[in-house]
C-alpha angles and dihedrals in degrees: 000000000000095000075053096048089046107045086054093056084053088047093063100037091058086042090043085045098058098039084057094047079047089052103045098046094057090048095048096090085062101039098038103099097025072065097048099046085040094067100033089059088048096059094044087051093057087048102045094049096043086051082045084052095054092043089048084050090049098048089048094065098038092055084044089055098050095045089049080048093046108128116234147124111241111303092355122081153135090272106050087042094056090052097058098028098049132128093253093062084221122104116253133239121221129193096251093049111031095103099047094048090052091053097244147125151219137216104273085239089073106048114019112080081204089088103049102232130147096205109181116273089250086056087069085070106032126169107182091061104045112130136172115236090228090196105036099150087209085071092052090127119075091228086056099050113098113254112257077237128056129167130198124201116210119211155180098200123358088218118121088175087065100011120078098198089035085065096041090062090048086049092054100031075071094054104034118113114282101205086050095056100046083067093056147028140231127216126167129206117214107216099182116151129232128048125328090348102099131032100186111038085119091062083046093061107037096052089045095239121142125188131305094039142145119216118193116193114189129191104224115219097229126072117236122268112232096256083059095070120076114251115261099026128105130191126214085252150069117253109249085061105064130086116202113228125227108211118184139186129233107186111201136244081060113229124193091349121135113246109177089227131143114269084226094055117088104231098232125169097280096046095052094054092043091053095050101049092029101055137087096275097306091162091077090079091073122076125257113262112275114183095217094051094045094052092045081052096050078041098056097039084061085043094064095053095051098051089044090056096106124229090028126121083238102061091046083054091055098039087055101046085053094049089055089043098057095034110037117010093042101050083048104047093239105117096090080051093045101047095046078055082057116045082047091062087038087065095038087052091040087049098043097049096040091049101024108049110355104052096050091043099051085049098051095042096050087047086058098040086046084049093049091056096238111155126251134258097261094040086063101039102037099032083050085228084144084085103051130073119307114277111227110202099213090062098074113019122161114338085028099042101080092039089054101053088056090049092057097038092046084051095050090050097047094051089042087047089059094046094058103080121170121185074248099061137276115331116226130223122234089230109135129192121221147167094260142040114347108258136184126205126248121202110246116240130191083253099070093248111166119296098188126007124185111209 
């Protein structure tokens, strides 16, 4: 009875099999190219956000550096005066602070070296796992609580002189509300690129946000169950003391948002941002971050440039997939179908080329690079050595190669420690020397940012 169970489950895969083949093969002439642009967006997309990994990665250190070079005496420097004393009249968040200026924590995993754990870079920012330490007796006093409401301003330049949108928030910062705002707080994060220009265009791309953006950042009443929180993190509380922070994303120009306003108004810069901030919780009708959707959104907002750059394989291949669209799938009710064809060969396509081709090569690439004795990423950015003479891997592998890299750090931080003069004296670098790995020393933040990080 089983042979005979078993033979007719065989029976209806090899009869299942070939009705599919059937199938497929008829439909081809429809989905073909919903699969063929499918995969090949799926393959662009593991390119474009590896490459958005190792450029996230880049502007990390950089922003590190600048911060550990950051002239100053003692709590006072050029830093902590440029957040408070800015055009925007708003204090700035930084990637090593903004957590500790909102008010808010990460898992320990994340941000204490004490824990050995290599967390991805991304992790350093996340979003997901942001909690508010409810009973911090540092916070004992009302005026030093975190609002329920926050709001972060994303921006290119922080400039309204020179920013549109950058002078339509200042002009509605001075209409907006009062009694609102004294139940919340505002912050903005400069993501400029280029040196010394932004300090927190590595906020800007992990969490996928591009300029002009509102961030709103709410405290929920109620504390996390267990299954809430991700498996293998702890927090520096207990509990019943967290509360788990929603975060969400208004993208500007707003488009099909409800504003409340008027239908006679024009909805302008100003007004859009007014509306938003002002309103009766209006921000609940966008959708919590999710890291997936905000990078398929950054994704497809590339994406549209490339296909619209005339004379290139890519845009023929839009402007033939419209054409199909209007004229064929369409007429027939077929583009819901089509494009479900197509986002599951996105994924196959996502998934192959991550797992398949780009994973093992970034791995064996970075084992040769480690046994040749290159240095890494962090040893070059953040020990300066970029500047210095190029470093050829065969002249100290294995028992020099160690020997070599101090000298050259010891040599970057000398020569940074008599650059830094004060009317008080020299300034000296935190830059320490072991027997180990070369570190570099991180300030520590409420937040739990990295106090120490070995690159």
């Amino acid at each position: 009875m089983f042979r005979a169970a078993l033979s007719g489950c065989m029976w209806l895969l090899r009869n299942g099999w070939k009705t599919f083949k059937l199938l497929f093969l008829l439909s081809l002439p429809l989905t073909a190219l919903p699969i063929f642009i499918g995969i090949l967006n799926g393959i662009y997309f593991a390119l474009w956000n590896d490459a958005e990994i190792r450029r996230n990665s880049d502007t990390y250190l950089y922003e590190i550096r600048d911060h550990l070079r950051d002239w100053g005496y003692r709590d006072y420097s050029f830093r902590a005066f440029s957040d408070t004393h800015n055009y925007m009249n708003l204090m700035r968040l930084n990637t090593n602070d903004w957590a500790s200026k909102l008010g808010f924590i990460l898992p320990r995993e994340y941000t204490e070296l004490a824990y050995e754990v290599d967390p991805p870079i991304s992790k350093y920012a996340d979003l997901e796992t942001l909690m508010y330490f409810a009973n911090d007796p540092a916070l004992c006093e009302p005026d030093k609580r975190a609002p329920k409401e926050q709001w972060v301003w994303i921006t290119e330049w922080g400039w309204p002189l020179i920013d549109d949108w950058d002078a339509a928030l200042v002009a509605a910062m001075s209409e907006i509300n009062p009694s609102k705002m004294n139940q919340t707080r505002i912050f903005f994060v400069s993501n400029r690129e280029g040196s010394g220009s932004g300090t927190g265009g590595f906020l800007a791309g992990v969490w996928a946000v591009r300029a002009p953006t509102l961030m709103h950042f709410v405290i929920e009443d109620e504390a996390p169950e267990p299954e809430d929180i991700p498996s293998g993190v702890t927090y520096a509380a207990d509990l019943k003391d967290l509360r788990r922070v929603t975060t969400r994303v208004i993208d500007l120009p707003l488009a099909d948002a409800y504003t409340g306003l008027p239908s006679k108004t024009f909805p302008g810069k100003k007004e859009q941002i007014l509306s938003i901030m002002n309103g009766d919780r209006l921000w609940e009708q966008f959708e919590p971050w999710n890291e997936l959707q905000q990078m398929l959104n950054r994704f497809n907002e590339h994406n549209e440039i490339v296909f619209d750059r005339k004379g290139t394989i890519n845009y023929y291949i839009g402007e033939t997939d419209d054409w199909i669209t209007d004229n064929i799938h369409e007429r027939l009710g077929l583009v819901a179908l089509m494009d479900g064809v197509s986002q599951m060969f996105f994924l196959t396509g996502w998934l192959s080329m991550r797992g398949l081709v780009l994973f093992p090569w970034n791995l064996g690439k970075e084992m040769i690079m480690e046994y040749l004795g290159h240095p890494k990423r962090g040893d070059v950015i953040v020990g300066d050595l970029s500047t210095r003479k190029r470093v050829n891997p065969l002249d100290f592998l294995m028992d020099g190669m160690s020997d070599e890299l101090k000298k050259l750090w010891a040599d970057a931080a000398a020569k940074e420690n008599n650059e830094k003069i004060w009317p008080g004296g020299s300034m000296s670098t935190s830059s320490t020397m072991g027997e180990g790995p070369i570190k570099s020393s991180i300030t520590t933040t409420a937040s739990g940012a990295p106090t120490e990080a070995t690159f």
